[in-house]
N, C-alpha and C positions, 0 to 999 in steps of 0.2 A: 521567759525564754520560750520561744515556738516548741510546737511540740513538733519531734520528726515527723511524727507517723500525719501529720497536717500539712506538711510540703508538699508542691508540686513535681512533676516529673523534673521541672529547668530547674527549681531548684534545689535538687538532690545531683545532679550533676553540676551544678555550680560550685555547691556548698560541700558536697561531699567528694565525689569524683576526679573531679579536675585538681583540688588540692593534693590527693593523692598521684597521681599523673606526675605535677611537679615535685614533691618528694621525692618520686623514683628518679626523677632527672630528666624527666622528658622536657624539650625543647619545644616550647606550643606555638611559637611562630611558624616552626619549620616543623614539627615532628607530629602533629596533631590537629586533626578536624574535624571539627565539631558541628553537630547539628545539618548533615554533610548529605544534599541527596546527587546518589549515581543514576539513577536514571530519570529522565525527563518528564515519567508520566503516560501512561498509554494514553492513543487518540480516541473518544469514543464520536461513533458517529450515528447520528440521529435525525434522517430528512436530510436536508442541508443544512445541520447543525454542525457543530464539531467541538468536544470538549477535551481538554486536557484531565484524567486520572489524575493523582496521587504519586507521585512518584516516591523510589524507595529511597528513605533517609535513615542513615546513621547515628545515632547519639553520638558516634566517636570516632573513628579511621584512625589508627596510630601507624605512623612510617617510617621506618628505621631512616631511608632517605627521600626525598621528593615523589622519584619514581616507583620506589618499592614500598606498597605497603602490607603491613606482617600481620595485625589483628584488628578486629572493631570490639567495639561495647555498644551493649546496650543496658541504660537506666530506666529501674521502673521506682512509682512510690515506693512508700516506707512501708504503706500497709502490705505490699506483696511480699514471699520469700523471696530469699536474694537468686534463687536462679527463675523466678518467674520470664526475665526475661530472654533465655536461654534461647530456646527454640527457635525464636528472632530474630537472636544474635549470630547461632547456626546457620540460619538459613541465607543470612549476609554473607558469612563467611565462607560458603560453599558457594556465593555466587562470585563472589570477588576473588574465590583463590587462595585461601589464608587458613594457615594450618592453626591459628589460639582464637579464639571466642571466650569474651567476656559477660557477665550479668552480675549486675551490682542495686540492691535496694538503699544505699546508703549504708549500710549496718557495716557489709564486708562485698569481696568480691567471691564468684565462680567463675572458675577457669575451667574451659575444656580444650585440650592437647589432643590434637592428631595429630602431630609431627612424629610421636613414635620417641620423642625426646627422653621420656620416661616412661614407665611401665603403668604409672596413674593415668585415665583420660580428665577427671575432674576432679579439681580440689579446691576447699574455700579457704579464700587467703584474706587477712584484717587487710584493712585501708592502709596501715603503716607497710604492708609489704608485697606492696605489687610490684611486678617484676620490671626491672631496670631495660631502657631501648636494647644494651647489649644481651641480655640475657634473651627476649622474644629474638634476638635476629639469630641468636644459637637454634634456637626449634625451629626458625623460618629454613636456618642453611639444612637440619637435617632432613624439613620437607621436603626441600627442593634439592638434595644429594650433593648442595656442593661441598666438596670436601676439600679442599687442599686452599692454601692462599691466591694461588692463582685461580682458581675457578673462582673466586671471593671478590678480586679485580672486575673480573670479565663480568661476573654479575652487577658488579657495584657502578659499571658505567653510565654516567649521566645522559640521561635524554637530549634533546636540541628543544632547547629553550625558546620558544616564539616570543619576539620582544611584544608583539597585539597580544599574547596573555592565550593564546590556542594548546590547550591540554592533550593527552590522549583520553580517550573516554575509557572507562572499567574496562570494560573487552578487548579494546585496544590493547590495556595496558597489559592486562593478562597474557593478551599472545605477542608482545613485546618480549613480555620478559622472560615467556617458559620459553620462548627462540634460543636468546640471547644468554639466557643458562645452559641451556640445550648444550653452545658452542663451547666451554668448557671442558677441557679433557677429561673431569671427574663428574658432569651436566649425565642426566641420566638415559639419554639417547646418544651422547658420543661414547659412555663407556660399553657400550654396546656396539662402537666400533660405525656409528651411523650417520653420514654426514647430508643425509636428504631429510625434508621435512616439509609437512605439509599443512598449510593452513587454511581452513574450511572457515569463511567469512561472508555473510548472505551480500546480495545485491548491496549497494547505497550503505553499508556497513562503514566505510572506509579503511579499505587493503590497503591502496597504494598510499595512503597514509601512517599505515603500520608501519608499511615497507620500508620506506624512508627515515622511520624510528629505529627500528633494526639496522637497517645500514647505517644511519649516521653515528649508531653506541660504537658499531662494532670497528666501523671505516675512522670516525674521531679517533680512537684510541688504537690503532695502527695492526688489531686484531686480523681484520679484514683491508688490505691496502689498493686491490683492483676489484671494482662490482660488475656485472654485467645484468643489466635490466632486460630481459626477452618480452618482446610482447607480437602479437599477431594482427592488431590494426594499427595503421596511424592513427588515428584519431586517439587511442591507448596513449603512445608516444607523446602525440602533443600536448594533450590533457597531463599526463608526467612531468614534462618538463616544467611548463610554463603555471603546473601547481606547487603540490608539496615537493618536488624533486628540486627548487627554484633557487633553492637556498645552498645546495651544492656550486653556484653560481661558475668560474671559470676552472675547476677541477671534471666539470662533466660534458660528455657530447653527446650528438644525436650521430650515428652511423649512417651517411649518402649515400645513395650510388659505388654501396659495398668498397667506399674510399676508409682505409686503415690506418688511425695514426695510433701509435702505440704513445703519444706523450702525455694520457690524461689517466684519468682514475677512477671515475663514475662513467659509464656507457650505456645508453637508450639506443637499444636497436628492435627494428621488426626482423622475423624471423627469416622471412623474404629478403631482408636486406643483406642476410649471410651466406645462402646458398645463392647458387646456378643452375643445381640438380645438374652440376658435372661435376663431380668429384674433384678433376683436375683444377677446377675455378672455383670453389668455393670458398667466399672469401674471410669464412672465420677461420682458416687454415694457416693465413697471415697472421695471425698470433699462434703463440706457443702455447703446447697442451694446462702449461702450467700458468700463464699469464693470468686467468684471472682466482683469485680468492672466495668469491662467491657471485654467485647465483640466481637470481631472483628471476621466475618463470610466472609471470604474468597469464590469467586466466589457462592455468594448466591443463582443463578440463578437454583443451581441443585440440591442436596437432600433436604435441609433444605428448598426449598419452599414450599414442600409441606407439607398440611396441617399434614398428617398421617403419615409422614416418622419419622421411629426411629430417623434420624439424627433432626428432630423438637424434639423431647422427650430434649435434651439436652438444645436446646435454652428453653424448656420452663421449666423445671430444677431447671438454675440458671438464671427465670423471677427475681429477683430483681437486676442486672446488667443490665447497658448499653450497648446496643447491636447495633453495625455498620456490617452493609450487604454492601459489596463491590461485583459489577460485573458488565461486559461490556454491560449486555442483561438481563436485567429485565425479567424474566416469567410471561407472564401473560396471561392462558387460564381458561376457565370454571372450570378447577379443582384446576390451581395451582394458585397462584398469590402472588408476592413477595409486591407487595404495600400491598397487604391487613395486611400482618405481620409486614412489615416495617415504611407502608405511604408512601408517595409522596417522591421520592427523593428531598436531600436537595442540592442537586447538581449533573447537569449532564453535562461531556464532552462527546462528539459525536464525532462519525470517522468521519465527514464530516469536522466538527471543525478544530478534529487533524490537514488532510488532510489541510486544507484552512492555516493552521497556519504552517505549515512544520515541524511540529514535528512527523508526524506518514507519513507510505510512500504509495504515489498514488500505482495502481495497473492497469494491462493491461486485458483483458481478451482474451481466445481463445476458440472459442466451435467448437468442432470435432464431424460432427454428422456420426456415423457409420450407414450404410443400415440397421441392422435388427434393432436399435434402431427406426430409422425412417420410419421404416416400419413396426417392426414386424416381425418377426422369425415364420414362420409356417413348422412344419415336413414335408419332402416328405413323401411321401405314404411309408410304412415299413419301418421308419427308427428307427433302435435303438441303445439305448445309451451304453454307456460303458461295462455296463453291461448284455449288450446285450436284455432286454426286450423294449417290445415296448414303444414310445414316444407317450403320448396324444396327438392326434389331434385337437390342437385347435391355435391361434393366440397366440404367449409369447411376452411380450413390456418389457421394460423397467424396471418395479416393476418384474418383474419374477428372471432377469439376475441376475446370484449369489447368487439369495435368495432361488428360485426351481429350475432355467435350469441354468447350468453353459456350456459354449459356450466356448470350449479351444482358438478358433481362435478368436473368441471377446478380450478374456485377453492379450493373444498375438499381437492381433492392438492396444491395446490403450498398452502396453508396448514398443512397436515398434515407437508409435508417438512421445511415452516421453522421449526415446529415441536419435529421429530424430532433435527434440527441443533442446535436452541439446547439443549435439552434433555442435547443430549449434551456439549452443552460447556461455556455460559454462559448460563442463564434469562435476566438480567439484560442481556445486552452489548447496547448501542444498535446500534438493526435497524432500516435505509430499506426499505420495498417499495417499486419505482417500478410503477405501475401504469399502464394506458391512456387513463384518464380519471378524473375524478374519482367518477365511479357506478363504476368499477369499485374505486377507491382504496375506497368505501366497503363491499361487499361484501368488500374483502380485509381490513374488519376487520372484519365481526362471523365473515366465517370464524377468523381468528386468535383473535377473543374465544374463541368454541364450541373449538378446539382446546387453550387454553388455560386452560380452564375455572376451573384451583384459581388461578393466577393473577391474574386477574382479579379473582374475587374476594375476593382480596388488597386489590386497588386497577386500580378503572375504568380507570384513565390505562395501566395499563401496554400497553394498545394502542390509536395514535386516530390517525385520519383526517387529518392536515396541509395541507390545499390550500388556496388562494388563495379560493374563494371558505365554507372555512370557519372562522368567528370563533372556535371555540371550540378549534378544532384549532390557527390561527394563534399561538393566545394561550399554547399549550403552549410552541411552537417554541425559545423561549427555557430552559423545564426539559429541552428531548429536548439541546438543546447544551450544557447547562451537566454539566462531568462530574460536580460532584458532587451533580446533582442524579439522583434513581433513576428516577421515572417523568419521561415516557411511556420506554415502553422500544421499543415499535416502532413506528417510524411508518408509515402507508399512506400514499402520495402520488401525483401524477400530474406536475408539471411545477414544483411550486414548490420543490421542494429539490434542483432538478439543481444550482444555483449559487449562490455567496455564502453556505452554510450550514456555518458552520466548526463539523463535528461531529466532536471531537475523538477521539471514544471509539469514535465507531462502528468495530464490527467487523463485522459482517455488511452487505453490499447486498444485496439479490433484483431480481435484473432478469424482471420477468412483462409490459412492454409492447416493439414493435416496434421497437426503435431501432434505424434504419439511418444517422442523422447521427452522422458524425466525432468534431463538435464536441460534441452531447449527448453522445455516450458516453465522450468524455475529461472533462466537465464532470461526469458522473454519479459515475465512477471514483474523481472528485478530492473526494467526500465522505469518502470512508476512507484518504485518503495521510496524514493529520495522526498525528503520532507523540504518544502522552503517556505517558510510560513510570511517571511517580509512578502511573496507572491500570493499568496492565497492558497499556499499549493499542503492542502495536510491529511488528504488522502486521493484516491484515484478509482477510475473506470474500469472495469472490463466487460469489453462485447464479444460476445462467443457464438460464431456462426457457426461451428465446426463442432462444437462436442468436446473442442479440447479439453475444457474446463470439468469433464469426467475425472480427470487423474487428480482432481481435489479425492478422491475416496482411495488414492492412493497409496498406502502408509507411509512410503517414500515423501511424500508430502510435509511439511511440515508449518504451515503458515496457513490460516483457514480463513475465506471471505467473511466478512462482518456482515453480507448480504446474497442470497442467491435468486435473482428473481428470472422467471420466463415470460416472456411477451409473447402475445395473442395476436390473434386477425384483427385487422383494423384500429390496431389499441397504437395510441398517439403516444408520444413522449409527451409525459407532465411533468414538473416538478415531484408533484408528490408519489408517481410510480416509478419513477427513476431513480428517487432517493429515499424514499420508506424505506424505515426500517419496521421488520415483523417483530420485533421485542417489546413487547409491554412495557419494558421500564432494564433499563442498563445499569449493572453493578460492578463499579469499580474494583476490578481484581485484588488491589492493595488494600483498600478500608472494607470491602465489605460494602458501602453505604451506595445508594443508590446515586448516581451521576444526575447531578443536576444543572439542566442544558437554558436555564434561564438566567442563570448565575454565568458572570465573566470569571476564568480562573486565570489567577497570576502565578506565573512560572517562577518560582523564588530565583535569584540572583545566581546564588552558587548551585545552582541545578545544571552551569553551564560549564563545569570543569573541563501400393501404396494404399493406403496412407505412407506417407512419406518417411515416418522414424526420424526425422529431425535432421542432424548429421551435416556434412559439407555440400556443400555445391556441386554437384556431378556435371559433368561436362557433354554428355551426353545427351542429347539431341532430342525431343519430347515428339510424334507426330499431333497434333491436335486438329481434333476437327472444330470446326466454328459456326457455332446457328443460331439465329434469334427468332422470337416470334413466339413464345415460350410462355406461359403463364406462369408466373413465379410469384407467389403473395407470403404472408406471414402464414403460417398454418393455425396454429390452434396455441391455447396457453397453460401453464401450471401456476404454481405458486410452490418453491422449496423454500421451507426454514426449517432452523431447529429449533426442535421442543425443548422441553423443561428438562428433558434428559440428556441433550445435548444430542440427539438422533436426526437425521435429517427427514423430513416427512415432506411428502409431495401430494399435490392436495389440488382440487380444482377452485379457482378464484371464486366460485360461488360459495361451496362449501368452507371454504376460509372465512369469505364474509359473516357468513352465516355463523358461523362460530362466532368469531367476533363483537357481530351484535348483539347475540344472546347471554355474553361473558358484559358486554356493556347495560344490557337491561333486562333486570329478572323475568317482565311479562308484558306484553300489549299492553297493558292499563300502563304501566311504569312511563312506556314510551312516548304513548299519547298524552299522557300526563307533562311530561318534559318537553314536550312537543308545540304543545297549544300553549305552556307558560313561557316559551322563549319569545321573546319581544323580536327577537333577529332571527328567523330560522339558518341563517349562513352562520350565524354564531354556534349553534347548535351541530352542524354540520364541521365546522371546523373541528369543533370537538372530537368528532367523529374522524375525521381525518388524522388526530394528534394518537388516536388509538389504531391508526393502519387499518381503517373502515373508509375505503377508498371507491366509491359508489360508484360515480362515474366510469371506473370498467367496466362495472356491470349495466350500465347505461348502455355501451354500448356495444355489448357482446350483448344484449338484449331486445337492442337495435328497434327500438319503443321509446318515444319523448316521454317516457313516464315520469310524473314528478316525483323527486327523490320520495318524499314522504308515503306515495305507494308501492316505490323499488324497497324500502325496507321492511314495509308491512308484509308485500308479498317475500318477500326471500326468508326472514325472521320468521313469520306467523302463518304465510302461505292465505295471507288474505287476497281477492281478486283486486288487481290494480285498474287504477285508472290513467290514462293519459292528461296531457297536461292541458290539451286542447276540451278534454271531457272534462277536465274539471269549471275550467273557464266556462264553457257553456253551461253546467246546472247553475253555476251562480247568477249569469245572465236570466238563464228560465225565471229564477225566484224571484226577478226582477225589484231587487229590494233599492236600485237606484233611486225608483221615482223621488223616494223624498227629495232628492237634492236639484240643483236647477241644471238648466241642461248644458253651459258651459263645463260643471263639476263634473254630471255624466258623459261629458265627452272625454275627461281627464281619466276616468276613472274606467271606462270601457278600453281607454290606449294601455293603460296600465295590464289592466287583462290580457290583450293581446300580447302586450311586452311577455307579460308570464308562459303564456301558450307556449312560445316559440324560443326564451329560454330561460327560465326554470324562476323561481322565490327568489331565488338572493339579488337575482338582476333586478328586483322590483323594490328592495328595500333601502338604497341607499337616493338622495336626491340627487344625485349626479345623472338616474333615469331620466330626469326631464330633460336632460339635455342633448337625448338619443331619439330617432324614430320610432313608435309616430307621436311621442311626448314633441318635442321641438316644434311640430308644424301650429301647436295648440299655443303658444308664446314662451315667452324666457322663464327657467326655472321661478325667478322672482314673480315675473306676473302669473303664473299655474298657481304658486302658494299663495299669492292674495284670492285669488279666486275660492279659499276656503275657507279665508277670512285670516292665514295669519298660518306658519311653521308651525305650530303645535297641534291646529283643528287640519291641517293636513296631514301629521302623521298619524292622529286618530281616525281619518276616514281611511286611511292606509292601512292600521290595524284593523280596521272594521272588515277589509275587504279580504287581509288573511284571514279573519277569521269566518267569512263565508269561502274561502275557497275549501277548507278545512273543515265544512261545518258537518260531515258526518263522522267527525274524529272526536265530536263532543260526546 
């Protein structure tokens, strides 16, 4: 007979656990999951890599019914004590919601109780007596206060069943059901007499997915018999309807032209569609205060917080329904405050969560700082603006730009970057510009057009204007979010796709207006947290002209870039300064073990259960002056990451490298050593790149064709460089050609020049002879007979790094 203490982890849970399970009477088809991960895995990102983490799995999930479930376990070997796995199990159990936590080494079990059920929090119970589904749903009801038989119903109602097999996810289900006990008359916020509630769910989270879980337990089972859906864009609306709301199919309507039929029982209206702002006409008034049952207040963070706003007249209206506020950013200043109306959220998921859990997608940052941003913009002496009067003399920053001075060459550099970016990555990837206004949203597109020129001409749509008050731009809105639709590919906007715009694909934001709100700038962010990985889409951009991206140090904060980089003068969009990441090496949060980005990871199966202050649209009239003629360039660069302390340190791109290289080689000898035995110096170089030793910046904030191998020596060691043209010429001096005849010297002097003018690696592959001034000398094939044969020409090739290099011997 095996010895226990010899068994694996599966099977100690085969052999021991789960037998026990069925003793007590649980139901394993239905009542138990095993081997069970809730979350998907955080994304890590690395370059233009992207890996799938570890996501968190369960030995066990045990649930009283489909929807509810009450405790997990976790199993460890034989050699450990039986609550070795406690802490685990704890920490499952605090993220799911779940008042018993299990840990079992095969021998017996430990239980730990916070339901309060009994006055023990842990006790070790044998294998023959683990507690029966009814006995854990006794502790589950004392967690969650229901008390009475009928709070016991209202809890116990079943979900709506997706016949495609679409679950709620953990979070979901958590603010499912703490709602839906909530509405119980013995639920621990009605017996407090409370019938508002609020649930805080990050961007691409899925709310109005919630939503519709909540209404359908409560509306199914005749709890809840009329809903009304509030929201404040169309695009809210139609995305509702024609999604998860879908399935209400002929009991629901959308509200017209403020036309009232009282015959239905599900209602999708915008907020607009009820008033007139005449009292005498408004036409939520055509129903009766008591008509509808509940409530559901889509992205509550904006009209309806505030205390005075018409769009609150409604909520307080039909005060004797239950009323659920849904949104990613709670308001809460001296005038507005959504808890004050709501209370305390009954549940809140955070971007950071998402993010941790891989369900919503990390993001990178880029900050462009332009010279008159970072300076200041002051008029020369008489200079005037378009319309030819004179310009005020005084200092314009930042809060001015688009709002009073509009700077033609400004729109046109940050058009030009956004540009340079896409270009170098994805012509195609759905792009938000948020701009200041809507005159300015529209200038940032015909700059885009003019930058874009051969595109466009493609197809008009691939860049257009999106804002509220235009028809033709609104009428896109629905091709810019649908993935597989291609155009519009970038939208220009000012305020209407901060919220409710589920654009799945986008991969780039541009932030080019002042946002100093919180709330706008979590709400703006929450446009590219949507993961679609069948599109490629599994994390995103941010460009920050503006500084916005300071209120990352914000505590309020909670979701942090996986990258912060700053761009320099002159410094081009690469692949690999666009997508570096400054992390030596990435460690998956769940194991511990360092993420490895060479490796494919498979998603297991069942893993898939002014400044401005943000604010509304002001009606009010901007004077702006307009001038061009403007010097406007990139100004200067940094480099922000965090260290090993997780501190954010800023640092100049030289002294970064330099750091860098000397972390990559103890001493000049090491270097040179490595240097002269690499057969490929690009191979070498890659290397150096895979360590975020990105040379080429320093090339060109250097502004010297230095060949790489002296940009290191001098930055590292502080040895004098040479250029790449000096180098070429001592080897010509040495004149160590002659050996060879003078068709090879003529092959072999073009190679030189190849190097001169751009760098070793262009010289090492034979694809060179197929480039100027290689080609005029004959076809790849006849250059390598002329050596006698592929092999005696990569050795005259090696011969000749090794005189370009020969005082590195």
């Amino acid at each position: 007979m095996t010895d226990k203490r010899e068994l694996s982890e599966q099977d100690i849970c085969t052999q021991y656990v789960l037998p026990a399970l069925l003793k007590s009477g649980w139901d394993v088809s239905k009542q138990v999951r095993e081997q069970v991960y809730f979350t998907d895995g955080r994304i890590y990102v690395k370059r233009n890599q992207t890996r799938r983490g570890k996501g968190k799995k369960a030995d066990y999930i045990l649930y009283y019914k489909p929807n509810i479930p009450i405790a997990v376990i976790e199993a460890k070997k034989n050699i450990y004590p039986v609550g070795h796995g406690m802490q685990q199990a704890l920490n499952y159990a605090d993220i799911l919601d779940l008042p018993v936590a299990f840990s079992s080494n095969g021998d017996s079990f430990l239980e730990h109780d916070k339901s309060g059920f009994s006055s023990l929090i842990e006790r070790e119970l044998s294998l023959d007596n683990f507690p029966t589904p009814d006995q854990l749903w006794q502790k589950y009801k004392k967690f969650k206060q229901i008390e009475t038989p009928e709070a016991e119903e209202i809890a116990t109602f079943d979900y709506f069943f997706d016949p495609k097999g679409r679950q709620p996810r953990y979070y979901q289900q958590i603010a499912i059901n703490r709602t839906v006990e909530a509405m119980s008359t013995t639920g621990y916020a009605y017996a407090k007499g409370q019938d508002r509630f609020l649930l805080v769910m990050a961007t691409g989270s899925g709310k109005t997915y919630t939503a519709f879980q909540i209404i359908y337990r409560l509306w199914k089972n005749g709890i809840k018999k009329r809903v009304l859906f509030l929201a404040d864009r169309q695009s809210l609306i139609s995305q509702t309807k024609r999604g998860d709301f879908k399935h209400f199919k002929n009991k629901m309507t959308v509200i017209k032209n403020k036309n009232i039929d009282t015959a239905f029982e599900i209602y999708l209206v915008l907020y607009q569609g009820l008033v007139n702002y005449d009292e005498n006409a408004d036409a939520y008034r055509e129903f009766s205060p008591e008509f509808f049952d509940l409530i559901i207040v889509d992205e509550c963070h904006r009209g309806s917080a505030a205390e005075d706003s018409k769009w609150r007249e409604i909520l307080e209206y039909f005060s004797s329904a239950t009323q659920i506020g849904l949104t990613a950013t709670p308001k809460e200043t001296k005038e507005v405050s959504n808890v004050e109306y709501f209370a305390d959220p009954i549940y809140t998921y955070s971007l950071k969560q998402g993010i941790d859990d891989g369900f919503l997608a990390p993001y990178k940052v880029i900050r462009v700082g332009l010279n008159v941003d970072l300076e200041g913009y002051r008029p020369e002496t008489g200079k005037r603006d378009k319309s030819g009067d004179f310009i005020e003399d005084r200092v314009y920053n930042l809060k001015d730009f688009d709002r009073n001075l509009v700077i033609d060459d400004r729109t046109k550099a940050v058009a030009k970057r956004v540009m340079e970016f896409l270009r170098e990555t994805d012509v195609y990837a759905k792009t938000i510009i948020f701009c200041v206004d809507t005159e300015h949203a529209e200038r940032m597109r015909q700059a885009i057009a003019n930058e874009a020129g051969d595109l466009v001409r493609e197809n008009y749509k691939y860049v257009m204007r999106i804002t509220g008050e235009d028809k033709e731009g609104k009428l896109e809105l629905d091709n810019f979010i649908n993935p597989e639709e291609r155009y519009p590919v970038i939208a220009t906007t000012s305020k209407l796709m901060t919220t409710g715009v589920d654009a799945q694909t986008c991969k780039l934001i541009v932030l080019d207006s002042n946002i100093r709100s919180m709330t706008e700038f979590k709400q703006i962010i929450g446009r590219g947290t949507r993961i679609n990985e069948l599109f490629d889409k599994q994390f995103f951009t941010i460009m920050d002209f503006r500084n916005v991206t300071d209120l990352f140090s914000d505590r309020a904060f909670d979701g942090d870039p996986v990258m912060i980089k700053e761009v320099g003068e002159n410094e081009p969009f690469t692949p690999e300064n666009i997508t570096g990441d400054i992390t030596e090496e990435i460690i998956d949060h769940e194991t511990g073990e360092r993420v490895n980005f060479e490796e494919n990871h498979e998603i297991p199966e069942n893993t898939k259960p002014t400044i401005i202050d943000g604010g509304e649209i002001t009606t009010e009239k901007q004077v702006k002056v307009y001038i061009a003629g403007v010097n406007v360039a990139i100004l200067n660069e940094r480099i922000q990451y965090l260290n090993d302390d997780g501190d954010l340190v800023t640092t100049s791109l030289r002294d970064y490298t330099k750091q860098n290289l000397l972390r990559e080689f103890s001493s000049l000898d090491e270097f040179l050593t490595r240097w002269n035995q690499a057969d490929k110096k690009s191979a070498l170089i890659a290397e150096l790149r895979e360590q975020d030793i990105i040379l080429e910046d320093l090339q060109k904030d250097i502004k010297k064709d230095l060949d790489l191998f002296d940009l290191i020596c001098h930055i590292a060691w502080d040895r004098p460089p040479l250029t790449r043209k000096e180098r070429a010429e001592n080897v010509r001096k040495r004149d160590y050609f002659t050996k060879y005849g003078s068709q090879v010297r003529a092959v072999l002097d073009a190679l030189l020049a190849k190097y001169a003018t751009d760098g070793i690696e262009n010289i090492e592959e034979l694809s060179v002879l197929k480039l100027e001034p290689l080609k005029q000398l004959g076809s790849p094939g006849e250059i390598v007979q002329l050596f006698g044969g592929k092999s005696q020409y990569v050795s005259a090739l090696q011969e000749l790094k090794s005189e370009l290099y020969h005082v590195a011997a």
